[in-house]
LUMLUM-820486 format. One record per residue (C-alpha): residue number from 1; residue in one letter; chain; x, y, z. Coordinates in steps of 0.5 Angstrom, whole numbers. Example, Ala and Ser with C-alpha at 12.3 -4.5 7.8 and 13.67 -1.06 7.14 Angstrom:
LUMLUM-820486
{site 1; 'A'; 'A'; {25; -9; 16}}
{site 2; 'S'; 'A'; {27; -2; 14}}
END
This chain:
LUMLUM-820486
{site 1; 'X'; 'A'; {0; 0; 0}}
{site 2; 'X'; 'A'; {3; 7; -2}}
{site 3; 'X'; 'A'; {3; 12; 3}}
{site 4; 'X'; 'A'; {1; 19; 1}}
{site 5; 'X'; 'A'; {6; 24; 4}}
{site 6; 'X'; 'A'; {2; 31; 5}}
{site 7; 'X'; 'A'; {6; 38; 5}}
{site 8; 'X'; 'A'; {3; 43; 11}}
{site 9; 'X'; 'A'; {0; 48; 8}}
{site 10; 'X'; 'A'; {2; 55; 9}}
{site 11; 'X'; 'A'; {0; 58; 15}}
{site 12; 'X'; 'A'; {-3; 64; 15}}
{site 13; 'X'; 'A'; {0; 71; 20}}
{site 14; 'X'; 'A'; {-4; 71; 26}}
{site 15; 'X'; 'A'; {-5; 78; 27}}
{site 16; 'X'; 'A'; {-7; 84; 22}}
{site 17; 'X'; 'A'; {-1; 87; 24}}
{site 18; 'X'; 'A'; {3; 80; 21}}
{site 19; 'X'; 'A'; {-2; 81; 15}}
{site 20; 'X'; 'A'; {0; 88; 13}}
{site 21; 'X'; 'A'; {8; 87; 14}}
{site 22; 'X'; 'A'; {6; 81; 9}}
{site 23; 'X'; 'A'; {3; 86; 4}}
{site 24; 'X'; 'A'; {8; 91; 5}}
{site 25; 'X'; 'A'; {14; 86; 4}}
{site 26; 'X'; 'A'; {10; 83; -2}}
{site 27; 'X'; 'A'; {9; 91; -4}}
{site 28; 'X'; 'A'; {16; 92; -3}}
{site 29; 'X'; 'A'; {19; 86; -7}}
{site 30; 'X'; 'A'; {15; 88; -13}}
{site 31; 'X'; 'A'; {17; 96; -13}}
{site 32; 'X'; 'A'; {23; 94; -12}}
{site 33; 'X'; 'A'; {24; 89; -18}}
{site 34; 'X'; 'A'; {22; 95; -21}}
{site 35; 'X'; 'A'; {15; 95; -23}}
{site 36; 'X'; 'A'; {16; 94; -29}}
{site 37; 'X'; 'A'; {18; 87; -29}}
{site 38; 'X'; 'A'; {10; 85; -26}}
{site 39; 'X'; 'A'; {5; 84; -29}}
{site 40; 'X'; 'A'; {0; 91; -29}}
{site 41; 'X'; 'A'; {-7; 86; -27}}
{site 42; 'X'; 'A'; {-1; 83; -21}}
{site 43; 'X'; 'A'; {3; 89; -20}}
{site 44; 'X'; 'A'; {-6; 93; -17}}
{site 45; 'X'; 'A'; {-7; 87; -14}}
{site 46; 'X'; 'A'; {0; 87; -9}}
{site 47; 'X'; 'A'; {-3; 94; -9}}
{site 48; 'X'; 'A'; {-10; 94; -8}}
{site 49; 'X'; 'A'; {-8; 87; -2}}
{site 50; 'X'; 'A'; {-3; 92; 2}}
{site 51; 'X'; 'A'; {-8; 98; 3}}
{site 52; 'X'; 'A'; {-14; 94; 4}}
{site 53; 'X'; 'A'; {-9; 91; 9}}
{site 54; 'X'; 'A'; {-7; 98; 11}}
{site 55; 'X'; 'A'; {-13; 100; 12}}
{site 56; 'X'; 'A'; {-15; 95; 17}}
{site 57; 'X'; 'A'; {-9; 96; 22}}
{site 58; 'X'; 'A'; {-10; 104; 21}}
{site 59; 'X'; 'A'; {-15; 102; 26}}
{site 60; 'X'; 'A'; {-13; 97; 30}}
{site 61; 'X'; 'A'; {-9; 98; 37}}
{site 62; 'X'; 'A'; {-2; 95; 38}}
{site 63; 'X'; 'A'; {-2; 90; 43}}
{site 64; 'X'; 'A'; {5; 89; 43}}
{site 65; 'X'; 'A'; {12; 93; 41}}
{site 66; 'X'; 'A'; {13; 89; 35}}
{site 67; 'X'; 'A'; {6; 90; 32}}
{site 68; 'X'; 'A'; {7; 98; 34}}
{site 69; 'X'; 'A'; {14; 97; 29}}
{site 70; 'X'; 'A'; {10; 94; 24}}
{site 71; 'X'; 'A'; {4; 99; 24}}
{site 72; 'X'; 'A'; {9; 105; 24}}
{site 73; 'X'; 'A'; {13; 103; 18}}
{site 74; 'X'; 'A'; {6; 102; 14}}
{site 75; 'X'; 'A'; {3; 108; 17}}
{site 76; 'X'; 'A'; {10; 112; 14}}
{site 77; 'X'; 'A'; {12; 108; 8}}
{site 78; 'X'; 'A'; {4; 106; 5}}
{site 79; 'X'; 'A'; {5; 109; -1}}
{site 80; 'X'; 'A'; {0; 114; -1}}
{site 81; 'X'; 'A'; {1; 122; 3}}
{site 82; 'X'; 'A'; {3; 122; 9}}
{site 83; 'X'; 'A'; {-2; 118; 15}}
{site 84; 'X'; 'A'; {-8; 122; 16}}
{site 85; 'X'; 'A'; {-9; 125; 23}}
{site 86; 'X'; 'A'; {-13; 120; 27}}
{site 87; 'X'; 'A'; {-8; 114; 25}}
{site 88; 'X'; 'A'; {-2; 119; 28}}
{site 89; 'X'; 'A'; {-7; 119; 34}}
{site 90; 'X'; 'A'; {-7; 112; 34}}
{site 91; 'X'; 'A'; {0; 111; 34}}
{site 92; 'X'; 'A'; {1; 116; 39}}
{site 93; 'X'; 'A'; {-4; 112; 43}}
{site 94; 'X'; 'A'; {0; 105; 43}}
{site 95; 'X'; 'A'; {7; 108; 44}}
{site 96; 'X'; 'A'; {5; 112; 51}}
{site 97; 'X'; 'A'; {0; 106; 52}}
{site 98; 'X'; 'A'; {6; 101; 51}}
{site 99; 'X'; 'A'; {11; 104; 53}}
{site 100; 'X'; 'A'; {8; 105; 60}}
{site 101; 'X'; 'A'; {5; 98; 62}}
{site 102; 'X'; 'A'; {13; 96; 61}}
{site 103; 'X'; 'A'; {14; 102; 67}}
END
């Protein structure tokens, strides 16, 4: 009897903060081999995957240093202006938030 080996299937992050970091990775990835090099449809997908992913931590608190890190570098580098106000807020929130339940 033959035994059918099966591969793990991929793992998704476990956080939206995970989630968007995966997106920002995959967007830097494809502008960085210039974007030319992708196909117009993949290369709007990639982007419309990472705002969508964006927007979704845009609202969510950080829990932990390293999802207020990851929520940062996306607010500052998502390709669009500057963050809006209320994402700065938020961010402000986090940092005063985390950075006095270590104190």
């Amino acid at each position: 009897m033959a035994t059918k080996l099966s591969t793990p299937a991929a793992v998704s992050p476990a956080t939206p903060f995970q989630i968007a970091e995966a997106h920002y990775r995959k967007m830097q990835t494809a502008i960085n081999a210039c974007t030319s090099a992708t196909p117009p449809a993949e290369f709007a997908t990639i982007e419309a995957e990472f705002m969508a992913s964006a927007a979704t931590i845009d609202a969510v608190s950080a829990s932990t240093l390293e999802e207020f890190a990851r929520s940062f570098i996306i607010a500052v580098d998502d390709g669009e202006s500057l963050p809006s106000e209320a994402t700065l807020d938020r961010l402000f929130a986090d940092a005063c938030r985390l950075t006095n339940k270590d104190a």
